[in-house]
KOLBA-605418 format. One record per atom (N, C-alpha, C): residue number from 1; x, y negated, z. Coordinates in pm, 1 decimal, always signed. Layout:
N
<site k="NUM" east="X" north="Y" up="Z"/>
...
This chain:
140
<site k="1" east="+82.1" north="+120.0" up="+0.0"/>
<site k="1" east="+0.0" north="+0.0" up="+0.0"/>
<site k="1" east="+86.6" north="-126.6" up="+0.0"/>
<site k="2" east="+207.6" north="-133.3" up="+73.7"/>
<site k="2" east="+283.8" north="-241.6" up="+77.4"/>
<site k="2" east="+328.1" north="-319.9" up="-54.1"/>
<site k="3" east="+389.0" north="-180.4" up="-123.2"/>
<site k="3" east="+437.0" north="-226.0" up="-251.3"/>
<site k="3" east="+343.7" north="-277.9" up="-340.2"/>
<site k="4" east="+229.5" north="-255.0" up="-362.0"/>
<site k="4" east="+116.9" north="-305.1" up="-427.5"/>
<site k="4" east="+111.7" north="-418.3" up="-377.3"/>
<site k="5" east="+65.3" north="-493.2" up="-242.5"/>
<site k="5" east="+51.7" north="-610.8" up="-221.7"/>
<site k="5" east="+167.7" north="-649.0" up="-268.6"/>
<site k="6" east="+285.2" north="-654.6" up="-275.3"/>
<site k="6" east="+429.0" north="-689.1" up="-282.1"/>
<site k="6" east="+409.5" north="-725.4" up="-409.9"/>
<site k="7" east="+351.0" north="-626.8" up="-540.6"/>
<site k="7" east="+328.8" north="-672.8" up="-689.0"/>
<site k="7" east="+218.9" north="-735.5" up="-677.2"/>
<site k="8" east="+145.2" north="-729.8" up="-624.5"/>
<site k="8" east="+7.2" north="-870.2" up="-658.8"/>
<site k="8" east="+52.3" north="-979.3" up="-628.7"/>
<site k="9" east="+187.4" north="-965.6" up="-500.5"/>
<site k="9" east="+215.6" north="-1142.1" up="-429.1"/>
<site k="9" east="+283.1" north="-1219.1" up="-569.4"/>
<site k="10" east="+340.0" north="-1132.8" up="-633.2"/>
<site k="10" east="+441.5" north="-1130.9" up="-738.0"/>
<site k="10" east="+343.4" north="-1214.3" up="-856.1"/>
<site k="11" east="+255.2" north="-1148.5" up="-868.5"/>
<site k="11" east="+157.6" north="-1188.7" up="-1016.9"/>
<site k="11" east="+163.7" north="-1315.4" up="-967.7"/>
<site k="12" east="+55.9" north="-1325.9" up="-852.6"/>
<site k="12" east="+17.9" north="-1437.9" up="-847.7"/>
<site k="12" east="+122.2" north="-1585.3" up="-806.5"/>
<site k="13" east="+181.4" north="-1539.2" up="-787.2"/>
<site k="13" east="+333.9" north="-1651.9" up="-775.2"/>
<site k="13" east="+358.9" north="-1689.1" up="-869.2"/>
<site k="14" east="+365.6" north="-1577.3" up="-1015.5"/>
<site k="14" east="+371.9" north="-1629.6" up="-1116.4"/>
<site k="14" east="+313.4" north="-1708.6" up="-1160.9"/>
<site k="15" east="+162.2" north="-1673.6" up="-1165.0"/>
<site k="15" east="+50.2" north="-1773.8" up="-1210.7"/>
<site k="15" east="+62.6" north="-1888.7" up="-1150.9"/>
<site k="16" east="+74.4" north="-1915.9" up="-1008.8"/>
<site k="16" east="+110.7" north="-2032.6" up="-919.9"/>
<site k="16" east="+224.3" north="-2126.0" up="-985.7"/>
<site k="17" east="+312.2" north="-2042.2" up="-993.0"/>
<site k="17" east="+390.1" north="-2163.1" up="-1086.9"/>
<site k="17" east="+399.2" north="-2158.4" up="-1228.5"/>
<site k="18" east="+371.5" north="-2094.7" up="-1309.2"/>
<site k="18" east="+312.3" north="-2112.5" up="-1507.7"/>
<site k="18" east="+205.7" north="-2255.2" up="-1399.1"/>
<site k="19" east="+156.1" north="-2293.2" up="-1338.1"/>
<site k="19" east="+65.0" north="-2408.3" up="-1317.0"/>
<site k="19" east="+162.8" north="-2571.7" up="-1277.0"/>
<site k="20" east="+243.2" north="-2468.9" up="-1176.7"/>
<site k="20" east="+340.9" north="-2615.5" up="-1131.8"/>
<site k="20" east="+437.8" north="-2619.3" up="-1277.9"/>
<site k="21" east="+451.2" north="-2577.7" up="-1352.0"/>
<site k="21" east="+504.5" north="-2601.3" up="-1469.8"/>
<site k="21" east="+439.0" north="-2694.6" up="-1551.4"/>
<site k="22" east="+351.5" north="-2661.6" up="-1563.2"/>
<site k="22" east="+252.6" north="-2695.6" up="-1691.8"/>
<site k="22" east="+192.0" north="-2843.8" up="-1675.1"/>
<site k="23" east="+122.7" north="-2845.9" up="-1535.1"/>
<site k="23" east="+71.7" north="-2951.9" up="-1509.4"/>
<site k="23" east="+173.3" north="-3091.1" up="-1510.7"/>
<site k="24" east="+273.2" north="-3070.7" up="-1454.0"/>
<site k="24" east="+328.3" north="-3203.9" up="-1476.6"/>
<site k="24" east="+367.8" north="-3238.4" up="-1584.7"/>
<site k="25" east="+401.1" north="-3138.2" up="-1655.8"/>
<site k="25" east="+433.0" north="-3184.6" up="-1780.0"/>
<site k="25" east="+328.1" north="-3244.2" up="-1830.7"/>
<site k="26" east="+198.5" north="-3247.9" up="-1884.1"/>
<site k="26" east="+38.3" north="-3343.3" up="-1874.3"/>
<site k="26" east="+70.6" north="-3472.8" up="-1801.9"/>
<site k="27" east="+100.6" north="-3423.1" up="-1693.4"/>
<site k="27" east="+133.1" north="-3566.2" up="-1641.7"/>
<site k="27" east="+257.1" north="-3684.5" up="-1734.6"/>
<site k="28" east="+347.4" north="-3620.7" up="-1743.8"/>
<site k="28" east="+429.4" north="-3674.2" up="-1882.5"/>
<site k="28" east="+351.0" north="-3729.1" up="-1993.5"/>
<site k="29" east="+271.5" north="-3693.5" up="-2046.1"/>
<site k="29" east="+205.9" north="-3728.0" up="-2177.3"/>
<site k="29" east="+94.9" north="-3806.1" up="-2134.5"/>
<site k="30" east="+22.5" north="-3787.2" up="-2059.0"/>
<site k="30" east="-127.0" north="-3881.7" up="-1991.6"/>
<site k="30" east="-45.0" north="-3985.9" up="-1927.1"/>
<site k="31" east="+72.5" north="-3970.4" up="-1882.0"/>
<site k="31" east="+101.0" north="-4145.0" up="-1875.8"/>
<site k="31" east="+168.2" north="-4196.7" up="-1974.2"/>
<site k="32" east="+168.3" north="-4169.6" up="-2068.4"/>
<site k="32" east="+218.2" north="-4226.9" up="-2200.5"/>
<site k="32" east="+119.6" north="-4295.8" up="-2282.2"/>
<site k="33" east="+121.5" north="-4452.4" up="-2302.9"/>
<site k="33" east="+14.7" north="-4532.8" up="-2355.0"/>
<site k="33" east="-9.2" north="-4487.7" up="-2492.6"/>
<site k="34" east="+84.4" north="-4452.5" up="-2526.4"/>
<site k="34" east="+9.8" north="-4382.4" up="-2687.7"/>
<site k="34" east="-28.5" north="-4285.9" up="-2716.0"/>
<site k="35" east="-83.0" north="-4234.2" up="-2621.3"/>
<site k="35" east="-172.6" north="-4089.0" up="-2592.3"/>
<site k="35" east="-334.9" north="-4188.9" up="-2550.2"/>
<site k="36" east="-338.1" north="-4253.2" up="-2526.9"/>
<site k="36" east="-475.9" north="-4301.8" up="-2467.5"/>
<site k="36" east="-576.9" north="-4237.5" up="-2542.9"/>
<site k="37" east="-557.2" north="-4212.6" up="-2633.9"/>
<site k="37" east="-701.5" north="-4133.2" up="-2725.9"/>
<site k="37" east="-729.6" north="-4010.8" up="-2627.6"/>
<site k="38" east="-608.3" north="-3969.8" up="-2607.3"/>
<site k="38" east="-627.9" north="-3811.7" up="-2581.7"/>
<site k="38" east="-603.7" north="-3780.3" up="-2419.3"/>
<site k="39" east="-602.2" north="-3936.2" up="-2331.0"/>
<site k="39" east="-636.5" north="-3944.8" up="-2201.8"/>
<site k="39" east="-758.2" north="-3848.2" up="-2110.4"/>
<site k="40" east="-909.2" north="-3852.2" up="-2228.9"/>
<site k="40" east="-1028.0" north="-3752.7" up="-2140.0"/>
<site k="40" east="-992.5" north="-3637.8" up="-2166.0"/>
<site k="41" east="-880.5" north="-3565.9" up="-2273.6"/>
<site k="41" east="-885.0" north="-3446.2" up="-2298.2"/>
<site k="41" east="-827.9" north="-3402.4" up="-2149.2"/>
<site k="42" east="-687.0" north="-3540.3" up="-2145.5"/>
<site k="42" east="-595.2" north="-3443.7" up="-2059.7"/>
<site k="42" east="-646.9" north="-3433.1" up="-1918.6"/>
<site k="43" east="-729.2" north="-3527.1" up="-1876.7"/>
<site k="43" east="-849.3" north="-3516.6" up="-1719.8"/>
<site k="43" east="-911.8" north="-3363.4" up="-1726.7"/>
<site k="44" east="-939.6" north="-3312.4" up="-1804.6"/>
<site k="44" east="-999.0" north="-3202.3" up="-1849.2"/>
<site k="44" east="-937.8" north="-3093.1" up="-1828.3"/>
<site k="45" east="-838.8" north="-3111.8" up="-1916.2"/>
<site k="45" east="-687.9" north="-2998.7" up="-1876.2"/>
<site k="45" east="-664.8" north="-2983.8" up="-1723.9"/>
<site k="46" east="-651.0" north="-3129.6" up="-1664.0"/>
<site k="46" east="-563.7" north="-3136.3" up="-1541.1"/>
<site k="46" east="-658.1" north="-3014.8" up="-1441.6"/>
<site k="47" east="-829.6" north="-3117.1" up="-1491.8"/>
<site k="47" east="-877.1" north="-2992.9" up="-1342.1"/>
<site k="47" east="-885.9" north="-2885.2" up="-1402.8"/>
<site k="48" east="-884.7" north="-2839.6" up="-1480.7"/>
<site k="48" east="-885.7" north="-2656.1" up="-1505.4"/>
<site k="48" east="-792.1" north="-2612.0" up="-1463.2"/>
<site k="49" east="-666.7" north="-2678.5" up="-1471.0"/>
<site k="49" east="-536.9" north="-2650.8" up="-1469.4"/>
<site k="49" east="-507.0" north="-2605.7" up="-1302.0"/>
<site k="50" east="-530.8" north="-2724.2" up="-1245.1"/>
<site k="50" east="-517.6" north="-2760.5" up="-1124.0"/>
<site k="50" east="-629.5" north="-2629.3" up="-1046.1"/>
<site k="51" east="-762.2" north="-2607.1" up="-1067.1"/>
<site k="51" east="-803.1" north="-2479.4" up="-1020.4"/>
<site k="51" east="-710.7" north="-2380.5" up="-1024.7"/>
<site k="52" east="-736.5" north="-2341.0" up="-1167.0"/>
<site k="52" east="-580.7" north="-2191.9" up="-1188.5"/>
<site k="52" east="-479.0" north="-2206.2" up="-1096.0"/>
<site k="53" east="-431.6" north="-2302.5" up="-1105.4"/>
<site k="53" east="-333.5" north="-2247.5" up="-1018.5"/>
<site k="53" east="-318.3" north="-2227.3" up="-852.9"/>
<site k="54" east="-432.7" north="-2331.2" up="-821.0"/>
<site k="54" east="-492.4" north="-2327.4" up="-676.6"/>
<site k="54" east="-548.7" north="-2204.4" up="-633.0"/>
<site k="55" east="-621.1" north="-2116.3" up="-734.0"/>
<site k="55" east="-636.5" north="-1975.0" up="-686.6"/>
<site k="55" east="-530.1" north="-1873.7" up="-688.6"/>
<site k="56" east="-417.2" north="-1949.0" up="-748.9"/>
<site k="56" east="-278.3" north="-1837.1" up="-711.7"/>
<site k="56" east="-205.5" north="-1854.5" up="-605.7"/>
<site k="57" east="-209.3" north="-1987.1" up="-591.2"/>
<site k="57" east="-162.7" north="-2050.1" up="-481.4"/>
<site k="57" east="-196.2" north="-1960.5" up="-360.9"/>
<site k="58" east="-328.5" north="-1944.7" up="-368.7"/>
<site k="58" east="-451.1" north="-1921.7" up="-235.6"/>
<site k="58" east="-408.6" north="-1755.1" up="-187.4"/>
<site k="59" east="-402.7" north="-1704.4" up="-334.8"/>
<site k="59" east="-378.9" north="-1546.6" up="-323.2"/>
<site k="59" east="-202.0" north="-1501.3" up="-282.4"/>
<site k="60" east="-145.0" north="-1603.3" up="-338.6"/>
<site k="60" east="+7.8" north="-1564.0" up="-318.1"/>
<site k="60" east="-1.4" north="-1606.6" up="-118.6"/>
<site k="61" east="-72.8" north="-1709.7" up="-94.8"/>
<site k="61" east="-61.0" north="-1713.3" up="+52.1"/>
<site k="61" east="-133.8" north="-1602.3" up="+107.9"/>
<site k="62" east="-211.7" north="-1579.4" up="+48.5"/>
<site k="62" east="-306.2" north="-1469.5" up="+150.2"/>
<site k="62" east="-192.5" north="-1331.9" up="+103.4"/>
<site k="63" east="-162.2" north="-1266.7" up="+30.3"/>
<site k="63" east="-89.5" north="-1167.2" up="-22.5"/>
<site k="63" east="+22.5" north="-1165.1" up="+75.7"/>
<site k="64" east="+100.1" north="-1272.1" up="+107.1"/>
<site k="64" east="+232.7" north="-1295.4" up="+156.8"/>
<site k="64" east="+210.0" north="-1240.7" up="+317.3"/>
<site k="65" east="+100.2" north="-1331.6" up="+346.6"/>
<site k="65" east="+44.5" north="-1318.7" up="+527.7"/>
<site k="65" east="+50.6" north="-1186.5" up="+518.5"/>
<site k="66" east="-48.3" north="-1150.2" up="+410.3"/>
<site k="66" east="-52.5" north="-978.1" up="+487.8"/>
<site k="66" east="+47.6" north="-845.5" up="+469.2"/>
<site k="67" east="+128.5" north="-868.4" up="+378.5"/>
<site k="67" east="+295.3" north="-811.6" up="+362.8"/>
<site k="67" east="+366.3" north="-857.6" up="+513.1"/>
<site k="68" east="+347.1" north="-1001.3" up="+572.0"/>
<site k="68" east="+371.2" north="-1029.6" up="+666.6"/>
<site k="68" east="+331.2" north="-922.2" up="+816.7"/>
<site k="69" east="+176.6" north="-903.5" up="+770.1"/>
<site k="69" east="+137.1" north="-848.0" up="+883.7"/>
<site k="69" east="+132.3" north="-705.6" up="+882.7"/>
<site k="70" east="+125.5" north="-656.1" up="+757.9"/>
<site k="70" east="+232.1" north="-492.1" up="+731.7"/>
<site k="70" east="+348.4" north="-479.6" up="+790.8"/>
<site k="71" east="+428.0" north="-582.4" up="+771.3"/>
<site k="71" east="+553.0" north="-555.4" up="+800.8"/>
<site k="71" east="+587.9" north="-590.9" up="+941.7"/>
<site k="72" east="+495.9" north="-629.5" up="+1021.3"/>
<site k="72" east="+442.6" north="-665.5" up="+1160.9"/>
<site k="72" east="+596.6" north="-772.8" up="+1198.0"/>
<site k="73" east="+599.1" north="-897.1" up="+1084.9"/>
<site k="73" east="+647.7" north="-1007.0" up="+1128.6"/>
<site k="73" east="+784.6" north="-996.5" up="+1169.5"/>
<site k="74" east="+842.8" north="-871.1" up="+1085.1"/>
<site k="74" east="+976.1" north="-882.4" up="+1130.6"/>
<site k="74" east="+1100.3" north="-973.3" up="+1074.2"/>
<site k="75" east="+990.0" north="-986.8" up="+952.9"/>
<site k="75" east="+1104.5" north="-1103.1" up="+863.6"/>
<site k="75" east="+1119.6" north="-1242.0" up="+938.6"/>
<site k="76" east="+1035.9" north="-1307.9" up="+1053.4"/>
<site k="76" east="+1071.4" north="-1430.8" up="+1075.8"/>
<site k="76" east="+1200.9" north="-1454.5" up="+1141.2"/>
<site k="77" east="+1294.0" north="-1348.0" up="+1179.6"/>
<site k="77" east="+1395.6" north="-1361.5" up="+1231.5"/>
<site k="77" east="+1505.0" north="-1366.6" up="+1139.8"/>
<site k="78" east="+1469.4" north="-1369.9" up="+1024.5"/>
<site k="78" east="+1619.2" north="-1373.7" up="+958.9"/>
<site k="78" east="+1612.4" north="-1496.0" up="+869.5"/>
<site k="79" east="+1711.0" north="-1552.6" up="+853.3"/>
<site k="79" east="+1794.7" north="-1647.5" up="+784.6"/>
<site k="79" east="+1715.0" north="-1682.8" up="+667.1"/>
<site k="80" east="+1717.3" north="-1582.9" up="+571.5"/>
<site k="80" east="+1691.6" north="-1608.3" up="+437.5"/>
<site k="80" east="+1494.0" north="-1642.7" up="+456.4"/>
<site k="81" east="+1455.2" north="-1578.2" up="+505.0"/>
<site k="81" east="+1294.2" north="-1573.4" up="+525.4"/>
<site k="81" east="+1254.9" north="-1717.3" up="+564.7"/>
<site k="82" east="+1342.6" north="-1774.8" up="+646.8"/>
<site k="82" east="+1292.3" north="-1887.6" up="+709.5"/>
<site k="82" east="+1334.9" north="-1995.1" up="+580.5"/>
<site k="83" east="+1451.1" north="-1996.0" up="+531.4"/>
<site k="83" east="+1466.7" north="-2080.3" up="+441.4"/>
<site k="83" east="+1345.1" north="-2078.6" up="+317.6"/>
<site k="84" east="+1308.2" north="-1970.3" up="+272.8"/>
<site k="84" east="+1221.1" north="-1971.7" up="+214.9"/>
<site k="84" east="+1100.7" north="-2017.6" up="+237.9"/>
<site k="85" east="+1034.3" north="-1964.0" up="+381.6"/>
<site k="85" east="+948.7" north="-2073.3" up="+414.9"/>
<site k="85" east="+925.8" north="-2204.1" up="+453.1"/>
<site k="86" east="+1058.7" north="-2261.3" up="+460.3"/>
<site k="86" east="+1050.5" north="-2395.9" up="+439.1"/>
<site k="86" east="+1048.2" north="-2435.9" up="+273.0"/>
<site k="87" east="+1140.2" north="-2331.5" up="+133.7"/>
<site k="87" east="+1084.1" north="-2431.2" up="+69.9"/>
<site k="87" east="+932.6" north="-2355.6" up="+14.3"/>
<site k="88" east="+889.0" north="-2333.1" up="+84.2"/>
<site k="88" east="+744.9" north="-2251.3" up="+48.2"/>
<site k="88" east="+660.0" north="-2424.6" up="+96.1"/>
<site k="89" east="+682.6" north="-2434.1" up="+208.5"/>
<site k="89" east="+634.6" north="-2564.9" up="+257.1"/>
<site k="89" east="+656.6" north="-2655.3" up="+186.6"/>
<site k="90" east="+731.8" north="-2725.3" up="+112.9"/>
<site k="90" east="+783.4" north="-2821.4" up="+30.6"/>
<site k="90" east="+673.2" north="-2791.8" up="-90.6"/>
<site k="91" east="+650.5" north="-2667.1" up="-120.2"/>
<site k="91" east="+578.1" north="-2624.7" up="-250.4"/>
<site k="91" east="+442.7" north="-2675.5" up="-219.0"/>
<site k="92" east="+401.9" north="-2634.4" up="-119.0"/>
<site k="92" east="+274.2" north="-2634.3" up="-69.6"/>
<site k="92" east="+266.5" north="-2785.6" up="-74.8"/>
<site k="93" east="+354.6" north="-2901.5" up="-17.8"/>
<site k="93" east="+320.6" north="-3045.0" up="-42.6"/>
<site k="93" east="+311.3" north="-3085.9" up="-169.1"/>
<site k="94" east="+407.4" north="-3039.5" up="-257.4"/>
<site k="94" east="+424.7" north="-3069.6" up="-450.8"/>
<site k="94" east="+274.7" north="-3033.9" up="-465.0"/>
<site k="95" east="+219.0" north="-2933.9" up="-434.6"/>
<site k="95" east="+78.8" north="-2912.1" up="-473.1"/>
<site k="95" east="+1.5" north="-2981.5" up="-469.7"/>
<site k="96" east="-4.7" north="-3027.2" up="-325.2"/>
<site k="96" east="-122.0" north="-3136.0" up="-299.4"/>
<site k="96" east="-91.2" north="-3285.1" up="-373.4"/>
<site k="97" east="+55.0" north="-3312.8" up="-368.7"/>
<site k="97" east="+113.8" north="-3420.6" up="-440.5"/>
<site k="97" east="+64.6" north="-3444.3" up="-552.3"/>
<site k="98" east="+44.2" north="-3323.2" up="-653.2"/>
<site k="98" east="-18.7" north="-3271.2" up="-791.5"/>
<site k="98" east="-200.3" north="-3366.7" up="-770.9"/>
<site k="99" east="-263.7" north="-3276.0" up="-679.4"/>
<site k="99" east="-349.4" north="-3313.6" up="-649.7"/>
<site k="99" east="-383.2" north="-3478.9" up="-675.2"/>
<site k="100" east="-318.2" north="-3519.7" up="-572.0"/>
<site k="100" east="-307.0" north="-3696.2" up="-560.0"/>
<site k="100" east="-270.5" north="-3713.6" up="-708.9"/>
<site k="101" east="-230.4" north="-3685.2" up="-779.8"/>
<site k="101" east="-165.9" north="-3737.0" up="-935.9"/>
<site k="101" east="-319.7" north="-3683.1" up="-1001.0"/>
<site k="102" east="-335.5" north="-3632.9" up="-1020.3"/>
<site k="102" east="-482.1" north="-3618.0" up="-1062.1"/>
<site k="102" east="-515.1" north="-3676.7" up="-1036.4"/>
<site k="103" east="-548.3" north="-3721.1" up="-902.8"/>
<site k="103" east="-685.0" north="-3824.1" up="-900.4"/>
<site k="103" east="-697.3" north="-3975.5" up="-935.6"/>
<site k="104" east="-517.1" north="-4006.8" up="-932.5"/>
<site k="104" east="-476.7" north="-4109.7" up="-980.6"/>
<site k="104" east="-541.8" north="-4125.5" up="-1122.6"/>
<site k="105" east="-497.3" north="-4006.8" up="-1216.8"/>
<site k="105" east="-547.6" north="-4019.9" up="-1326.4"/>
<site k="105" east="-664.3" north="-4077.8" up="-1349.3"/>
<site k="106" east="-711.7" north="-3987.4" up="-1303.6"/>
<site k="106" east="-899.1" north="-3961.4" up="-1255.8"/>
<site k="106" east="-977.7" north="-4094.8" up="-1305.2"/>
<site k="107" east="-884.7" north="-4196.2" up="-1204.3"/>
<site k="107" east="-944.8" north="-4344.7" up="-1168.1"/>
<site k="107" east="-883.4" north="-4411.4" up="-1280.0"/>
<site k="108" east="-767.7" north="-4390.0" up="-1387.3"/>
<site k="108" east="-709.7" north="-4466.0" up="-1463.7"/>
<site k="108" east="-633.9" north="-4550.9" up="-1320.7"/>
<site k="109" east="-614.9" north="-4521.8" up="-1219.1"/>
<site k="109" east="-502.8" north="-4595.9" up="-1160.1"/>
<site k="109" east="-350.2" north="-4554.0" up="-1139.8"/>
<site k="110" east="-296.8" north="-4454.3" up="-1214.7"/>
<site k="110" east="-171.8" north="-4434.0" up="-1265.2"/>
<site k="110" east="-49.3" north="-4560.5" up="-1278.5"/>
<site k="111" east="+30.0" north="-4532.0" up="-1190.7"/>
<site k="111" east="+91.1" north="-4671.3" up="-1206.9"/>
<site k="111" east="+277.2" north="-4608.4" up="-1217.6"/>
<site k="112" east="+285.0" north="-4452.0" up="-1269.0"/>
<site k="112" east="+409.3" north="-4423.3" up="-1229.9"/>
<site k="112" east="+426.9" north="-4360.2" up="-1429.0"/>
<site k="113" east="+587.8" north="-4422.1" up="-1457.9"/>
<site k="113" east="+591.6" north="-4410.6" up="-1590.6"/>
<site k="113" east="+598.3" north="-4216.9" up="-1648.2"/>
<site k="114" east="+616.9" north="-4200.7" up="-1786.3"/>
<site k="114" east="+617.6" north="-4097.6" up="-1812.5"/>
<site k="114" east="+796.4" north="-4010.8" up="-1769.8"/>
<site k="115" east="+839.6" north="-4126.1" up="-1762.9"/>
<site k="115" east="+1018.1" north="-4084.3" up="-1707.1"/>
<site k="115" east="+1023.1" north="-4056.4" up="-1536.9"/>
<site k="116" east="+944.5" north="-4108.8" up="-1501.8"/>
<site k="116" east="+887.7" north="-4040.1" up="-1320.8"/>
<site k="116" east="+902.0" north="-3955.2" up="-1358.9"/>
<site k="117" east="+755.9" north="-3862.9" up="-1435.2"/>
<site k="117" east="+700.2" north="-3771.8" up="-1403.2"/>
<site k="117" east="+785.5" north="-3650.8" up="-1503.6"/>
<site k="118" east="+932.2" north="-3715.4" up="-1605.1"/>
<site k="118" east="+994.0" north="-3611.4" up="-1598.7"/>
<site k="118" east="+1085.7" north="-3567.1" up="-1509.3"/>
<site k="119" east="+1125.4" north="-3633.3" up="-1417.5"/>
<site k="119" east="+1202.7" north="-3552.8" up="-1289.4"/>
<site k="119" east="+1095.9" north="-3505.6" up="-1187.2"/>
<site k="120" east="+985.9" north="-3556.9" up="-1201.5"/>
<site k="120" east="+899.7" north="-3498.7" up="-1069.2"/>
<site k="120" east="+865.6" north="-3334.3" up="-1115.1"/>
<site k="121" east="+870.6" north="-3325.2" up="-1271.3"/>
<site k="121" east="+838.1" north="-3185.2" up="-1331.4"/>
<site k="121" east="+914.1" north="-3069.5" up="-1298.8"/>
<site k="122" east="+1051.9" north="-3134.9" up="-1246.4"/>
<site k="122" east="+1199.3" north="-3041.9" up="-1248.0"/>
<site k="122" east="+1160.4" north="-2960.6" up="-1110.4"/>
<site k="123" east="+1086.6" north="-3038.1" up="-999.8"/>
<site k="123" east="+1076.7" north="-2975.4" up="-862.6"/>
<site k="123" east="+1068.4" north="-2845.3" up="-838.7"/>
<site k="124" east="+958.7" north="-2781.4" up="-882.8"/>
<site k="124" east="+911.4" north="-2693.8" up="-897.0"/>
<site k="124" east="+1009.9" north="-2544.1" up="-950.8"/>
<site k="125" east="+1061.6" north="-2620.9" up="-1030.8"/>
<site k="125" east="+1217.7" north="-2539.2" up="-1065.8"/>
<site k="125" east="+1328.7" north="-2505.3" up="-978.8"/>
<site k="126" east="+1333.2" north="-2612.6" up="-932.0"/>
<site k="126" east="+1420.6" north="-2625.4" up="-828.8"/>
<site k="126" east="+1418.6" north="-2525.5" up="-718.8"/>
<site k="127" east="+1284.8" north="-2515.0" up="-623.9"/>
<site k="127" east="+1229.0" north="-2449.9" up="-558.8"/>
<site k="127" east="+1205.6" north="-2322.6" up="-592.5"/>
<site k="128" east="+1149.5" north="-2312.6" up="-739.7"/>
<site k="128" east="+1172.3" north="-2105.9" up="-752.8"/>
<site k="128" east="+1321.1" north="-2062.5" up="-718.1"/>
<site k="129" east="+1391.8" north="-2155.7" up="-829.9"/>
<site k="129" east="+1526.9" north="-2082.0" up="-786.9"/>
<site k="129" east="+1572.9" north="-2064.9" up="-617.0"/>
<site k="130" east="+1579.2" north="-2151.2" up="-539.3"/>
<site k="130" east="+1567.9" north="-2174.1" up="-411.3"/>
<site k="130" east="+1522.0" north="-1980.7" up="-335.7"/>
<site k="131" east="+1358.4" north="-2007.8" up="-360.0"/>
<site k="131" east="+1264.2" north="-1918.8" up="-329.1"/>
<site k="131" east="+1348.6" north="-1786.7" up="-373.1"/>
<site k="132" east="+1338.4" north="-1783.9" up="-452.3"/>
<site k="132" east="+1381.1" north="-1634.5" up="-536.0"/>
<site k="132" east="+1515.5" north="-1573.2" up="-491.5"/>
<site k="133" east="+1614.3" north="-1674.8" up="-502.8"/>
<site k="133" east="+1753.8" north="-1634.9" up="-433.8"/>
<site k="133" east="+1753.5" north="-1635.1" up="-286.6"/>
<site k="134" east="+1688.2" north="-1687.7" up="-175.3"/>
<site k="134" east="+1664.7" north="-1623.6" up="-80.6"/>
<site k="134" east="+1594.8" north="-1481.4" up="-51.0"/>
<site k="135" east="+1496.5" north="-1488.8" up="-167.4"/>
<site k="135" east="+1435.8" north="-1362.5" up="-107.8"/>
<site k="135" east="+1527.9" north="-1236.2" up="-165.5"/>
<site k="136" east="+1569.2" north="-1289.0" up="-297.3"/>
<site k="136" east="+1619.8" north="-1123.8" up="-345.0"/>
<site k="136" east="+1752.8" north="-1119.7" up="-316.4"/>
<site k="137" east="+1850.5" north="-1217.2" up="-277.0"/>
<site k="137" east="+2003.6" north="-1210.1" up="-253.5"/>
<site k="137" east="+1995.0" north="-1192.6" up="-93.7"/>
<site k="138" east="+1922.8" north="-1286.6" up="-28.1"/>
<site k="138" east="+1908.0" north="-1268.5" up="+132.2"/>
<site k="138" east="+2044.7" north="-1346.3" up="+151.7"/>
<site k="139" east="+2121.4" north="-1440.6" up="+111.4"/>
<site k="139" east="+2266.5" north="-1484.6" up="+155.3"/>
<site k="139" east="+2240.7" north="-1510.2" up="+286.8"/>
<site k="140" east="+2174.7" north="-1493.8" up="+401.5"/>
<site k="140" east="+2214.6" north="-1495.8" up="+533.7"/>
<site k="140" east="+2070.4" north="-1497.3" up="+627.2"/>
């Protein structure tokens, strides 16, 4: 049973971030004034977008807890686990951050250029690698 949750935490992590990918990049182009035609498409995109990935989000947390509670919580003592859940935490704020950028949209009160929102896109990158090399190298 473990290993199964272990591959579902997996899917859905994926899906979780194919979303933190995708979406900011939208954000790149919807703040670009010569897209304005195609401004209601990208409101459109954002919340579909922004669901999808909020239900991976939801499942990779619930999936994780209960690998957690299989494994009756022995990982919080080590090194690598904790680093990860801090940048698990960091992820979890980019999300909601996402959120707030939507709604900015939302209102047409966007006030951050399309060159913001290409380093704000990189985060997310940043953090798998982070995530991933703690969990599968364990360096300490």
């Amino acid at each position: 049973m473990y290993e199964w949750l272990k591959a579902l935490h997996v899917v859905f992590m994926v899906t979780w971030f194919a979303g933190l990918f995708y979406l900011p990049r939208l954000f790149v182009y919807h703040s670009m004034p010569e897209n304005a035609p195609s401004f209601a498409l990208f409101k459109v995109m954002e919340k579909r977008l922004f669901g999808i990935m909020t239900i991976g989000m939801a499942l990779t947390l619930l999936l994780g807890i209960a690998l957690l509670v299989l494994g009756q919580g022995i990982l919080f003592s080590s090194g690598w686990f904790q680093l990860k859940l801090l940048a698990l935490l960091l992820l979890f704020g980019y999300h909601h951050a996402c959120y707030k950028i939507i709604l900015k949209f939302r209102t047409e009160a966007n006030s951050r250029s399309h060159q913001w929102y290409r380093w704000f896109n990189e985060v997310p990158a940043l953090l798998l690698i982070l995530i991933v090399i703690a969990a599968v190298v364990k360096p300490f």
